[in-house]
N, C-alpha and C positions, 0 to 999 in steps of 0.2 A: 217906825213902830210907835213912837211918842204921839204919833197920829190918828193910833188905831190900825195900821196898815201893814200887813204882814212881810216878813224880810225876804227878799230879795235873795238867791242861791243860784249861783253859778255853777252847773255842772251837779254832778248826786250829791255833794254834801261830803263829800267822804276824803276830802283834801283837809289836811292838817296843816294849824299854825302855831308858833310857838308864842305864848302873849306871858309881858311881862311888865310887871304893876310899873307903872313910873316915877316912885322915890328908888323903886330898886337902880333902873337906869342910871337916874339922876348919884346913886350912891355908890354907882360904879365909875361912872365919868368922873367925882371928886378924885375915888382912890386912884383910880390911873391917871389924873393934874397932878396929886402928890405924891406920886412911886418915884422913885431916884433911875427905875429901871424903866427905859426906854424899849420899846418892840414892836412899833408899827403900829398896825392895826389891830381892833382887840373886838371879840362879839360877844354879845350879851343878849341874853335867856335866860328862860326857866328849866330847857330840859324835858319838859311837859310838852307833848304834842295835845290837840285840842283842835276834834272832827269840826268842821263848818255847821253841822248840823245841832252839835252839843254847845253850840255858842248861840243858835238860833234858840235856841230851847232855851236858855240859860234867859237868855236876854227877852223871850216872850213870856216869860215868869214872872220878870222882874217891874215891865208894862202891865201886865195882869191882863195878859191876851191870852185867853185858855181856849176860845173856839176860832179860833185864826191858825191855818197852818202856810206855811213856810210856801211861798211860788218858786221852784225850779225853772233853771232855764238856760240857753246853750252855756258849755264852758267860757270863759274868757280866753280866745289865744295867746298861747306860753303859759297859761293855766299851772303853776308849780301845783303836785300833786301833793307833797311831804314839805313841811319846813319847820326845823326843831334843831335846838342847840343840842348836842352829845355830848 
């Protein structure tokens, strides 16, 4: 898109991800180094689901691509449909 060239969409658009800024990660990974409480494995999210398509839009705003739309095209196989922290 930095190039002029429209984003790339696997499948309708219509699969959710869960995205989440990277001091947040990084401010979780500190506090679980310094928790005295040990538990395995731990996931980190926003909670926020966020369509393929609202990220394409997001992101051809942000390039100042206003007459460029988005190319569709087959799913990726194992295509998660939903992924979001609860």
């Amino acid at each position: 898109m930095r190039a002029g060239k429209p984003p790339v969409i696997f499948g309708s658009g219509s699969q959710t991800r869960d995205f989440v800024y990277v001091l947040d990660v990084v401010d979780a990974f500190i506090k679980a180094m310094e928790s005295k409480q040990r538990c395995g494995e731990i996931n980190i999210g926003s909670g926020k689901e966020t369509l393929t398509t609202e990220l394409a839009k997001i992101l051809m705003e942000k390039f100042n691509l206003k007459n460029i739309k988005p190319v569709y095209t087959n799913p990726r196989v194992g295509n998660v449909k939903r992924s979001y922290m609860t």
